[in-house]
Gaussian input, Z-matrix of N, CA and C with variables (Angstrom, degrees):
# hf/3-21g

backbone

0 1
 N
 C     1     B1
 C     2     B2     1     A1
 N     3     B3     2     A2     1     D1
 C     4     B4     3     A3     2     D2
 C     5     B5     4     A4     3     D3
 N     6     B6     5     A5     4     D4
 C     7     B7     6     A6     5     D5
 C     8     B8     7     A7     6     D6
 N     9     B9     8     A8     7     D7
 C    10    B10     9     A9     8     D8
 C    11    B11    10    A10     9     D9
 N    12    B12    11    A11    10    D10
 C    13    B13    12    A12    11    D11
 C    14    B14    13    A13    12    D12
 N    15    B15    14    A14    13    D13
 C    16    B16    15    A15    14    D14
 C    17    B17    16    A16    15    D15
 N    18    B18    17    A17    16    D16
 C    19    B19    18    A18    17    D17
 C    20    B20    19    A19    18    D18
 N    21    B21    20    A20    19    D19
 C    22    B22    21    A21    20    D20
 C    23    B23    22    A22    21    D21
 N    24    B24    23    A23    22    D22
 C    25    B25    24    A24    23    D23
 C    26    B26    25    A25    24    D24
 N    27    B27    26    A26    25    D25
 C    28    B28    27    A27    26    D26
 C    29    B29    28    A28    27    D27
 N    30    B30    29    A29    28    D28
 C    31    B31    30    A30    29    D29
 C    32    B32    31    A31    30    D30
 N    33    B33    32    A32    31    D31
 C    34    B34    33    A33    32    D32
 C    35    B35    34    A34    33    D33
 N    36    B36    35    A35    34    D34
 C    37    B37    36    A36    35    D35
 C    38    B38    37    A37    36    D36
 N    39    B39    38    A38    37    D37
 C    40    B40    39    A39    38    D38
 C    41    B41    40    A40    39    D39
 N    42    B42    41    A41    40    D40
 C    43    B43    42    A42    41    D41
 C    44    B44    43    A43    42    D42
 N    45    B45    44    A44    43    D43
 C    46    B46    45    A45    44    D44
 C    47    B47    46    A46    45    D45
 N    48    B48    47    A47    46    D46
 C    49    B49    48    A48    47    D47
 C    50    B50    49    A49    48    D48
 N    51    B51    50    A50    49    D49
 C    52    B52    51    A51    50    D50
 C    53    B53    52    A52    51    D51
 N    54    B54    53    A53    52    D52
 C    55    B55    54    A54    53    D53
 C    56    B56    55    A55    54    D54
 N    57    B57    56    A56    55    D55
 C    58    B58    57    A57    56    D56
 C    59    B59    58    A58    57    D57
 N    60    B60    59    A59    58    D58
 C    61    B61    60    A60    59    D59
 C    62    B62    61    A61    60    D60
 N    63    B63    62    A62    61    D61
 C    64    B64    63    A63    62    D62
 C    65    B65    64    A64    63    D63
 N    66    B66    65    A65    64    D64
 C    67    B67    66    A66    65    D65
 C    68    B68    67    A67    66    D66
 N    69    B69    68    A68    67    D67
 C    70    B70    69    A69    68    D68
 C    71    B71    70    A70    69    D69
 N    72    B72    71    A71    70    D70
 C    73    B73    72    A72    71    D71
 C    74    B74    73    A73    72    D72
 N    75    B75    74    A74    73    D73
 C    76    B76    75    A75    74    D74
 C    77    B77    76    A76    75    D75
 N    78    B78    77    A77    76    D76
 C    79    B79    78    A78    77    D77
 C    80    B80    79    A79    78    D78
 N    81    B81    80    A80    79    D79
 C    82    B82    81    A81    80    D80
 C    83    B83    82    A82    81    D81
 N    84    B84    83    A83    82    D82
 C    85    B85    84    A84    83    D83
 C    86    B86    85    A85    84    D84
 N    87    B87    86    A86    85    D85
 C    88    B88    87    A87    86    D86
 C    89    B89    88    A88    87    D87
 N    90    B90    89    A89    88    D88
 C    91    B91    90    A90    89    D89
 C    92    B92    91    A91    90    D90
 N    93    B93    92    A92    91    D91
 C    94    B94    93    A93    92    D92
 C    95    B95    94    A94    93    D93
 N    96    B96    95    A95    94    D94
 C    97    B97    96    A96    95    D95
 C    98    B98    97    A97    96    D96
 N    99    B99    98    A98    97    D97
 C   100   B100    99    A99    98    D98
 C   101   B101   100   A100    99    D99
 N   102   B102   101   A101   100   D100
 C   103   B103   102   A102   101   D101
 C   104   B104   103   A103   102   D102
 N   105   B105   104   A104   103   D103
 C   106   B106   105   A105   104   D104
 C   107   B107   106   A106   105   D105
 N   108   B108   107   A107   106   D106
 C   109   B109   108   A108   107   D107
 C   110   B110   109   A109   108   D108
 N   111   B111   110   A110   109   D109
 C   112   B112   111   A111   110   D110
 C   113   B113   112   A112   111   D111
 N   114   B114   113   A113   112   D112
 C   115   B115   114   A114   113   D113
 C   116   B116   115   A115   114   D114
 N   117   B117   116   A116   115   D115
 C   118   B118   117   A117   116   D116
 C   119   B119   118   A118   117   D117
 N   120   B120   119   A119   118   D118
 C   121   B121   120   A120   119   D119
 C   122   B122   121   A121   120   D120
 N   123   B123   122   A122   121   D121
 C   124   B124   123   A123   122   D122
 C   125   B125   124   A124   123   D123
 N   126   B126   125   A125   124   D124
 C   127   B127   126   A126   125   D125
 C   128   B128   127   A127   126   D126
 N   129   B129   128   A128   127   D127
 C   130   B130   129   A129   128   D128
 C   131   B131   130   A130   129   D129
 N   132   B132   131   A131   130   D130
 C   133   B133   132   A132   131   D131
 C   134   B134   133   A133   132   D132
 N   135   B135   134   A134   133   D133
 C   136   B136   135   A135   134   D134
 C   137   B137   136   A136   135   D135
 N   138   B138   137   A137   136   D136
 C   139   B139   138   A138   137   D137
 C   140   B140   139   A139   138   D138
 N   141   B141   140   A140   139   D139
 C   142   B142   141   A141   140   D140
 C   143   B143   142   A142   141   D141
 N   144   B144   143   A143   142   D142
 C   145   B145   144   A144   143   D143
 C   146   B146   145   A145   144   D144
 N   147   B147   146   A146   145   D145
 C   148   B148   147   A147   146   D146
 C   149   B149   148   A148   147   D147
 N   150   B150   149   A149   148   D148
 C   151   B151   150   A150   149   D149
 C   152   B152   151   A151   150   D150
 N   153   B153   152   A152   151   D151
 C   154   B154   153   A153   152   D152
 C   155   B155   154   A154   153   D153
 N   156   B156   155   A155   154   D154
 C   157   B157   156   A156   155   D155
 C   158   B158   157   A157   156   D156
 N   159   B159   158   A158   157   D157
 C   160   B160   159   A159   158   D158
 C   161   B161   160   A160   159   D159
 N   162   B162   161   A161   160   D160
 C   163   B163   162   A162   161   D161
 C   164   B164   163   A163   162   D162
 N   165   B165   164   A164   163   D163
 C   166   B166   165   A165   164   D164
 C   167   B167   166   A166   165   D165
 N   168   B168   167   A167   166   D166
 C   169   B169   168   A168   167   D167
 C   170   B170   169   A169   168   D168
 N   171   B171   170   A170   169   D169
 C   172   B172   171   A171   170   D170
 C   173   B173   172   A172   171   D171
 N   174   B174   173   A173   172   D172
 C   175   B175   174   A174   173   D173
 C   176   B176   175   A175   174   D174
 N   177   B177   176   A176   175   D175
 C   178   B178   177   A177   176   D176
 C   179   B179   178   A178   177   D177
 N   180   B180   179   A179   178   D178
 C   181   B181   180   A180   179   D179
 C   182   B182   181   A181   180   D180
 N   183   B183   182   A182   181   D181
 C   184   B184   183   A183   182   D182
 C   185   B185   184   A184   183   D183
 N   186   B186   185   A185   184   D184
 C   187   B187   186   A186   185   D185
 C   188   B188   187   A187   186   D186
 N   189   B189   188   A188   187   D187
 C   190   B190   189   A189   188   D188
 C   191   B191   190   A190   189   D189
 N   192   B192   191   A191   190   D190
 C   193   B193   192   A192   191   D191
 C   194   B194   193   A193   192   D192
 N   195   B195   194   A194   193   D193
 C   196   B196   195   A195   194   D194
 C   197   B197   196   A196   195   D195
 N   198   B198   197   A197   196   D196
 C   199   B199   198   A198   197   D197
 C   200   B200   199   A199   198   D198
 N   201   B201   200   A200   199   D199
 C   202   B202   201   A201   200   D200
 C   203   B203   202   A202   201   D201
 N   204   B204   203   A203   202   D202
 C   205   B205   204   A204   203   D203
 C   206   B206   205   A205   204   D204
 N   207   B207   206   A206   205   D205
 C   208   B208   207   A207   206   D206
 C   209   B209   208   A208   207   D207
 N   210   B210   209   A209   208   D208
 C   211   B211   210   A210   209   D209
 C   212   B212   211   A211   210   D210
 N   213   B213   212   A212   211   D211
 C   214   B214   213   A213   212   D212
 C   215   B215   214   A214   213   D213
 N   216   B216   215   A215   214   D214
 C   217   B217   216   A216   215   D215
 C   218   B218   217   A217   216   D216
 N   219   B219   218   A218   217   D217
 C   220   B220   219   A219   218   D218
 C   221   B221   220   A220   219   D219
 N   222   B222   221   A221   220   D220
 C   223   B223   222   A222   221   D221
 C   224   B224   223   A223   222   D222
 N   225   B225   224   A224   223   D223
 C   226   B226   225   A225   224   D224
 C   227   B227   226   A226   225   D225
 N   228   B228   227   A227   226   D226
 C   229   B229   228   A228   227   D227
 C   230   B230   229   A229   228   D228
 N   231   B231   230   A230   229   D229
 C   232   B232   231   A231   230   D230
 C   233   B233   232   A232   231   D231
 N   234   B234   233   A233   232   D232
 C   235   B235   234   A234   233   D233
 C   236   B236   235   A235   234   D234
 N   237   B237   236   A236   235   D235
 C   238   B238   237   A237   236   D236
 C   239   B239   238   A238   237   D237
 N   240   B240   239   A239   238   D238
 C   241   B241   240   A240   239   D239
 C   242   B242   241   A241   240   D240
 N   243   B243   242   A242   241   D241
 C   244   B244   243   A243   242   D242
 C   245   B245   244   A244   243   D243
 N   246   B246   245   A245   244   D244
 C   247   B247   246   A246   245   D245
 C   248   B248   247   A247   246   D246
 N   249   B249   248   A248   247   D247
 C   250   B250   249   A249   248   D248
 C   251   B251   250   A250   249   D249
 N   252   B252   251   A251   250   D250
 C   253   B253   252   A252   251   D251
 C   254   B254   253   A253   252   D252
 N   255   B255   254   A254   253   D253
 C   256   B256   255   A255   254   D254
 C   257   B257   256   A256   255   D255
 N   258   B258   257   A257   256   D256
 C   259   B259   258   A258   257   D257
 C   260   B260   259   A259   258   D258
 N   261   B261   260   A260   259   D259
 C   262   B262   261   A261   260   D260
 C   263   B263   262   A262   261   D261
 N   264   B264   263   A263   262   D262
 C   265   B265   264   A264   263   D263
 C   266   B266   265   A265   264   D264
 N   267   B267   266   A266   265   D265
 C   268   B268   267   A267   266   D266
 C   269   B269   268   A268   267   D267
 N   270   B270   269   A269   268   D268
 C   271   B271   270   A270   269   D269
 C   272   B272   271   A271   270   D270
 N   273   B273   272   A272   271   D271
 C   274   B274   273   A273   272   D272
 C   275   B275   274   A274   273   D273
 N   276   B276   275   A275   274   D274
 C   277   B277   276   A276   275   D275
 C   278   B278   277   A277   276   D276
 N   279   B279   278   A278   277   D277
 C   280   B280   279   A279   278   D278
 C   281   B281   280   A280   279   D279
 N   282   B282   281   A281   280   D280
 C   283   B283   282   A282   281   D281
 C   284   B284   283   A283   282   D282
 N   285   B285   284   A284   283   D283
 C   286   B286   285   A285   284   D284
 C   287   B287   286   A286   285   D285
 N   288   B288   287   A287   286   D286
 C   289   B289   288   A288   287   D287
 C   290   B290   289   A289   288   D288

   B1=1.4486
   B2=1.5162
   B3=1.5145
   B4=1.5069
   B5=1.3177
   B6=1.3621
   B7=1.4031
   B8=1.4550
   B9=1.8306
   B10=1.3900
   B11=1.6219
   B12=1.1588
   B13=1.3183
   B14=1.2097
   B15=1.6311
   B16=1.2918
   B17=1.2331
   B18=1.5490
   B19=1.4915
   B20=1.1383
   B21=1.4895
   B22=1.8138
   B23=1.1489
   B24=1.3378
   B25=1.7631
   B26=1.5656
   B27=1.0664
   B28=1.3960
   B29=1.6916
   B30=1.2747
   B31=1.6136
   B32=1.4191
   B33=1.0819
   B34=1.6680
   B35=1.5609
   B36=1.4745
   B37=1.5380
   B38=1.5082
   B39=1.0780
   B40=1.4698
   B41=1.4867
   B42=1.7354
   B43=1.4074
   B44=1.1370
   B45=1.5923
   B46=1.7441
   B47=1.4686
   B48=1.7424
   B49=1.5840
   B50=1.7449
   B51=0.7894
   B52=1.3383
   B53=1.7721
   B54=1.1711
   B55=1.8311
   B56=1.9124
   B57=1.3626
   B58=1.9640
   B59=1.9725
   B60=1.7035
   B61=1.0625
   B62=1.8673
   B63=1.1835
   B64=2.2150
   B65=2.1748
   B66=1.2297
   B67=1.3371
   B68=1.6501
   B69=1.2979
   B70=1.4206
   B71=1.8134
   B72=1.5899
   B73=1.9266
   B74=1.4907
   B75=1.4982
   B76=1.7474
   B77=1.3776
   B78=1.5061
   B79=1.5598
   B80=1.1225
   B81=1.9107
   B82=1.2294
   B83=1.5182
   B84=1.0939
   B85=1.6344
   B86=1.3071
   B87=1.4382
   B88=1.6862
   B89=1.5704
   B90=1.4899
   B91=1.4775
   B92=1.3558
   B93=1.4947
   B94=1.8451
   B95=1.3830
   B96=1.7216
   B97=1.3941
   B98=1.2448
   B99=0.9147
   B100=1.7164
   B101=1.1917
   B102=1.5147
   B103=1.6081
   B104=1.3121
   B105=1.5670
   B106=1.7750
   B107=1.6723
   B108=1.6261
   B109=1.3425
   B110=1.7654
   B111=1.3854
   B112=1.8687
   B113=1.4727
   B114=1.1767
   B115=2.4317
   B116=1.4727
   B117=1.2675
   B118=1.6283
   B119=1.2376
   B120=1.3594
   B121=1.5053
   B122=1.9855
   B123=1.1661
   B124=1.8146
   B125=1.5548
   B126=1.3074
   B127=1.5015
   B128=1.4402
   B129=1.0277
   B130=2.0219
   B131=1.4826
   B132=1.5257
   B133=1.4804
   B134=1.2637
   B135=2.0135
   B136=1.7401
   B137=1.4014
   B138=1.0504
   B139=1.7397
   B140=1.5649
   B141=1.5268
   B142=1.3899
   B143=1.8221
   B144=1.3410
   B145=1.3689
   B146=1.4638
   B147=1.3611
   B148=1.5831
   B149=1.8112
   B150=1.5698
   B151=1.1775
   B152=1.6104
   B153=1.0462
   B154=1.5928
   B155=1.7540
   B156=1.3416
   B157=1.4815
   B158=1.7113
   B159=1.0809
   B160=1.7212
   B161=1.5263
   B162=1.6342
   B163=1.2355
   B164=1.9497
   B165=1.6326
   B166=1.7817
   B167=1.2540
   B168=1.7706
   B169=1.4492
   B170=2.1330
   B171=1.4190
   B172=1.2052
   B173=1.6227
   B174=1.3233
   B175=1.6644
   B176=1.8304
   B177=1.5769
   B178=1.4484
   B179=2.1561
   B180=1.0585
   B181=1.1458
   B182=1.5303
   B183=1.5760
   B184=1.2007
   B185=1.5017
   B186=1.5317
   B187=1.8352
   B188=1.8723
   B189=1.2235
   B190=1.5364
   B191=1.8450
   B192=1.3994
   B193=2.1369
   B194=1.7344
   B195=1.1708
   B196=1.6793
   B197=0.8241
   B198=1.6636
   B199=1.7392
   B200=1.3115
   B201=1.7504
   B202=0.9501
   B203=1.5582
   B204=1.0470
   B205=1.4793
   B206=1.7164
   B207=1.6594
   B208=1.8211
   B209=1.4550
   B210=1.3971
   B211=0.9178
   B212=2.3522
   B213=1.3991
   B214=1.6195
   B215=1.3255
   B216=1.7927
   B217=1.1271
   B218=1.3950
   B219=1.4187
   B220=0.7262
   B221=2.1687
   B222=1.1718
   B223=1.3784
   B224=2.0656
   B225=1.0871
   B226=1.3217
   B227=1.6596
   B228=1.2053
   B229=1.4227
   B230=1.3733
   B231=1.4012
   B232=1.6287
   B233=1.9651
   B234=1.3145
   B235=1.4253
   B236=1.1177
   B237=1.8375
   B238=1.4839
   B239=1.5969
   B240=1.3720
   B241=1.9602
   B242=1.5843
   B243=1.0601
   B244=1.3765
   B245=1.4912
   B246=1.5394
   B247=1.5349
   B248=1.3043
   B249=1.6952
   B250=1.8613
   B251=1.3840
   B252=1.7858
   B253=1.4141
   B254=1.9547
   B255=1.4810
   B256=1.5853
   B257=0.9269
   B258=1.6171
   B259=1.5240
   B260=1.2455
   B261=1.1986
   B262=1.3316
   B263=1.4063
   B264=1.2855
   B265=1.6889
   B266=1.3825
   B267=1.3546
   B268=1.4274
   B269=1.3692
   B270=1.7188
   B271=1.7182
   B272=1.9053
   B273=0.9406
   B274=1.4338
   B275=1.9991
   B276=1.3290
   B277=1.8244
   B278=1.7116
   B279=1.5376
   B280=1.3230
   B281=1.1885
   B282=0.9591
   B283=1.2516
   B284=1.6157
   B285=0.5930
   B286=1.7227
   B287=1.1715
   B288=1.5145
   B289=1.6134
   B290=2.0802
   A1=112.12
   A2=116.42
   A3=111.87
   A4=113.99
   A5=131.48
   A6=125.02
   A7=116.82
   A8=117.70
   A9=117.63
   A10=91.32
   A11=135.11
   A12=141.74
   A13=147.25
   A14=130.10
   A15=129.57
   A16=88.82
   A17=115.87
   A18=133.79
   A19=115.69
   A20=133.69
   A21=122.54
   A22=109.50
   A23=102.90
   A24=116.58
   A25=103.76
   A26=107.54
   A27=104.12
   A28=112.93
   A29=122.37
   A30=134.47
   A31=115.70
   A32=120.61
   A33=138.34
   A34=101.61
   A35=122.69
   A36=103.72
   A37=139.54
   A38=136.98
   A39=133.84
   A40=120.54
   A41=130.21
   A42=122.65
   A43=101.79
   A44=117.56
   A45=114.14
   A46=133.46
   A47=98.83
   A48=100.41
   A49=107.03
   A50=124.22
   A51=158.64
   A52=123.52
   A53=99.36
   A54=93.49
   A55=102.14
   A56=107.92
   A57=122.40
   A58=94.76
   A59=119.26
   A60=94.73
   A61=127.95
   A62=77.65
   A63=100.19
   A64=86.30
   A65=113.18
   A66=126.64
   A67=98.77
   A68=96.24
   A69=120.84
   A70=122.76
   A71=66.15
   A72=84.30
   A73=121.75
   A74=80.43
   A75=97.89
   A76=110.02
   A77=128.56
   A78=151.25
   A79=84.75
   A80=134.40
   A81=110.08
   A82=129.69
   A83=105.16
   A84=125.16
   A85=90.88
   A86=129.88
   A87=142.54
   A88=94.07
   A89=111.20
   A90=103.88
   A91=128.09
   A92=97.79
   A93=91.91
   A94=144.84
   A95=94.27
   A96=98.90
   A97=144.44
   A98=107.87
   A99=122.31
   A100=106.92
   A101=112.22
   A102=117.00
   A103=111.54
   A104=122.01
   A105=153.63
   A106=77.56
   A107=115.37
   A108=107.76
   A109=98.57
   A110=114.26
   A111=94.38
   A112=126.73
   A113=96.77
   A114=123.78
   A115=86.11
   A116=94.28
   A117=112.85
   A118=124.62
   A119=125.60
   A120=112.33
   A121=85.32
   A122=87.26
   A123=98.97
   A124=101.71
   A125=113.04
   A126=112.01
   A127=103.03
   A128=116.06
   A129=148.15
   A130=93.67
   A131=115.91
   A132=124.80
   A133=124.74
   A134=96.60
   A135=116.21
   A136=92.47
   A137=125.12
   A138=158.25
   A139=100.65
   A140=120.35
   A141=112.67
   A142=119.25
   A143=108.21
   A144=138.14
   A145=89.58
   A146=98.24
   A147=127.70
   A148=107.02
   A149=104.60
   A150=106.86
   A151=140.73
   A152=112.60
   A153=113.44
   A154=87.91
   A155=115.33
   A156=120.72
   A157=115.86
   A158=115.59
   A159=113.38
   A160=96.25
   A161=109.51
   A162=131.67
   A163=78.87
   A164=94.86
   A165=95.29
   A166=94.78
   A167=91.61
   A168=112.45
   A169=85.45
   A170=100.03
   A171=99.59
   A172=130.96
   A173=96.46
   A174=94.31
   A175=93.75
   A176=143.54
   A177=102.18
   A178=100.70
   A179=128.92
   A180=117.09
   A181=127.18
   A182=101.69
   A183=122.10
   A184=124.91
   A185=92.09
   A186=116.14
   A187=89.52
   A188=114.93
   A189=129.26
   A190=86.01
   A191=96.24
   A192=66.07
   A193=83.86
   A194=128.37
   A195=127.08
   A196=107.95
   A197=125.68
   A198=125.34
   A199=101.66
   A200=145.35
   A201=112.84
   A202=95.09
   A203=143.25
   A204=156.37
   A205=101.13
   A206=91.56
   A207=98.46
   A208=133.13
   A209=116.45
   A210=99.00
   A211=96.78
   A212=86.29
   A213=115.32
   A214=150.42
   A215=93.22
   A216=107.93
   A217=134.97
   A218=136.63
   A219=142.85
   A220=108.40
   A221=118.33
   A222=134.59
   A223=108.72
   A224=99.52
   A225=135.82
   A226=128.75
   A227=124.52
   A228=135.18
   A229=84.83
   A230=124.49
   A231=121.79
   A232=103.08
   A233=103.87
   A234=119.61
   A235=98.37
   A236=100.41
   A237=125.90
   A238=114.78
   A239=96.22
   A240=68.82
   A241=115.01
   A242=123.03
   A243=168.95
   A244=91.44
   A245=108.83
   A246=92.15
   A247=113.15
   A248=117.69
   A249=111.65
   A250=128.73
   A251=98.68
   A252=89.80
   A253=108.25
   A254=99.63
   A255=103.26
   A256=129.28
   A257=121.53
   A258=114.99
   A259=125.42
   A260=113.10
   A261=145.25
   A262=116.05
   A263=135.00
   A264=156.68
   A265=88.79
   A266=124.39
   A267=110.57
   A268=111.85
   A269=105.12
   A270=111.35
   A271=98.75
   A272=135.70
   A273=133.49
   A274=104.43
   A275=93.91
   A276=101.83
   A277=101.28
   A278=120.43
   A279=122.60
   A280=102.24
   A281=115.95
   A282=111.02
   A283=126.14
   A284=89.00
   A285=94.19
   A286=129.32
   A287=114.68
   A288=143.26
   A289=92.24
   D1=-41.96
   D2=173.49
   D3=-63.27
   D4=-13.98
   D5=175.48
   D6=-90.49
   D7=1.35
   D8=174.75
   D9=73.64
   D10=36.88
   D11=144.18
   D12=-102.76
   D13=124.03
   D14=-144.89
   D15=-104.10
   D16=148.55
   D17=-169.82
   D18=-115.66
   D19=142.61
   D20=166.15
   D21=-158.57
   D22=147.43
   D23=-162.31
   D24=-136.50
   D25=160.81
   D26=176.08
   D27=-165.54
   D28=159.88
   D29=-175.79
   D30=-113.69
   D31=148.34
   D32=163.71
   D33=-93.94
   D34=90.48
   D35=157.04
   D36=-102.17
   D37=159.57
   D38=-144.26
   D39=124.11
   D40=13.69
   D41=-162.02
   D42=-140.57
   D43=40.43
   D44=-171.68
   D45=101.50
   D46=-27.77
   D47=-173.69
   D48=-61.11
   D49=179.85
   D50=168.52
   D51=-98.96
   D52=122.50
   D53=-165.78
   D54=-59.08
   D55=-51.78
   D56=170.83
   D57=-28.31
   D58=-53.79
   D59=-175.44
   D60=-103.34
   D61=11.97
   D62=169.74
   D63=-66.33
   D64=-83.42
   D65=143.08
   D66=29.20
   D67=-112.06
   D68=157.02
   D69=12.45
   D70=-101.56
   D71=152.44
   D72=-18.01
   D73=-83.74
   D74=-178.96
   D75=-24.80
   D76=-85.94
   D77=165.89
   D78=-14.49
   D79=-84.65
   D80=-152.60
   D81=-55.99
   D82=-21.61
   D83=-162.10
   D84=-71.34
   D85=-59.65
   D86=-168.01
   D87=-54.99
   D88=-58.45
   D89=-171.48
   D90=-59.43
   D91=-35.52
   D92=153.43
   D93=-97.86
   D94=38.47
   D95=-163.45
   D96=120.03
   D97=-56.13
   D98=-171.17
   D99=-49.34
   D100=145.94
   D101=-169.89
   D102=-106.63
   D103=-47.54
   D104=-133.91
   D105=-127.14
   D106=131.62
   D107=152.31
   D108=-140.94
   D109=122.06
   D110=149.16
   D111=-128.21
   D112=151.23
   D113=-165.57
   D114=-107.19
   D115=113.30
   D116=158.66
   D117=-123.40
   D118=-176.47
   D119=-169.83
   D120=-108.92
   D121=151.79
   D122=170.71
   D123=-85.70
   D124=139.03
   D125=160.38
   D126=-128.29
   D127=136.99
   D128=173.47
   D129=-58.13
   D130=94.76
   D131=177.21
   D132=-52.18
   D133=-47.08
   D134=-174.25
   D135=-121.28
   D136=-170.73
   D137=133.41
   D138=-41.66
   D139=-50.79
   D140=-161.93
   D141=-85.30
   D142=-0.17
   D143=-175.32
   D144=-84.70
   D145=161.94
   D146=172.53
   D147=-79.81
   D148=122.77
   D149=169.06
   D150=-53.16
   D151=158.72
   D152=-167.27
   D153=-87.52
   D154=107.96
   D155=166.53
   D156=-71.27
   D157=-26.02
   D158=168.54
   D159=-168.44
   D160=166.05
   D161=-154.45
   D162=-128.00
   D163=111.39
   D164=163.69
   D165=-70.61
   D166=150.43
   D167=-172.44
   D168=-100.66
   D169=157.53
   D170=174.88
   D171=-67.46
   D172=-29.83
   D173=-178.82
   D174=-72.34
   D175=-16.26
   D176=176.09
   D177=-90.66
   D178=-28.86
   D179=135.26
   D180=21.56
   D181=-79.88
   D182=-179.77
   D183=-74.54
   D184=-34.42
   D185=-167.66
   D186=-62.57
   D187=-41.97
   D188=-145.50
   D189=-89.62
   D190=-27.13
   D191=-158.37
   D192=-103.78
   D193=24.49
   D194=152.60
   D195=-86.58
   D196=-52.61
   D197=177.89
   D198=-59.67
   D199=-14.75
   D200=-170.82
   D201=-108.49
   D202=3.18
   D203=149.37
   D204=-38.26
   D205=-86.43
   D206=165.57
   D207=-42.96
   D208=-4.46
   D209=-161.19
   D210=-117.70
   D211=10.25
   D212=-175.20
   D213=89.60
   D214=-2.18
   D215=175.02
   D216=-49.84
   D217=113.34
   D218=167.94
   D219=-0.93
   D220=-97.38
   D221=162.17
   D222=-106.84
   D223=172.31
   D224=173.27
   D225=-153.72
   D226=108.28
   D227=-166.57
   D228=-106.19
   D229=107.90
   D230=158.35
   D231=-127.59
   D232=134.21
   D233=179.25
   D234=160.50
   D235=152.73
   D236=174.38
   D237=-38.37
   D238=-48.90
   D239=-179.39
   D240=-119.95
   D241=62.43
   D242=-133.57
   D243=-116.33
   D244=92.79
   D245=164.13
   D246=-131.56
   D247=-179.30
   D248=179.64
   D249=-53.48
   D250=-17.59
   D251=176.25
   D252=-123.43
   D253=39.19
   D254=162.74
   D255=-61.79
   D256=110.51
   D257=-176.15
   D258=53.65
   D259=48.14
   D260=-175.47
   D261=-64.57
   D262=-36.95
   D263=138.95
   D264=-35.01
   D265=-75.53
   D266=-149.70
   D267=-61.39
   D268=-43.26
   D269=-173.79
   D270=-70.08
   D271=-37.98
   D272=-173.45
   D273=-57.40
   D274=-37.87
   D275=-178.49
   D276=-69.15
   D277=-59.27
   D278=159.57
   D279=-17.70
   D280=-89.77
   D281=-158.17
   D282=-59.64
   D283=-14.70
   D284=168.53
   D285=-89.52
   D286=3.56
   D287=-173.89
   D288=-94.66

């Protein structure tokens, strides 16, 4: 932030976590900053990849990118196919707001 720099982080979920520690995350990310965050769902590319342990359902999706609203983030991009560079124009303009 002292360098007038906008920050963004983002998660793959689907591999075991726990929404309490998506949560988690979140908080830490805010506490150090981070402005831009996006939660996507992981999908299992090959056979030889790590399985998809659960499919977020959309309503926590939603639950997650309100808490991350409340919690000041700049934006939050949460959905299944939700990736680091979703709408990337839009979050790059964000940020420049």
């Amino acid at each position: 932030k002292k360098a007038g720099l906008t920050t963004k982080s983002g998660l793959m979920m689907g591999l075991g976590e726990r929404d309490e520690e998506v949560l988690e995350v979140m908080k830490d990310w805010r506490k150090a900053g981070v402005d831009l965050i996006t939660l996507g769902q992981y999908m299992q590319p090959t056979e030889n990849h790590l399985s998809v342990k659960r499919y977020v359902e959309l309503a926590t999706f939603a639950y997650l990118q309100e808490q991350g609203m409340a919690m000041g983030f700049t934006n939050v991009f949460a959905g299944p196919l939700v990736r680091s560079s979703y709408h990337a124009d839009e979050q790059a303009s964000m940020a420049l707001v």
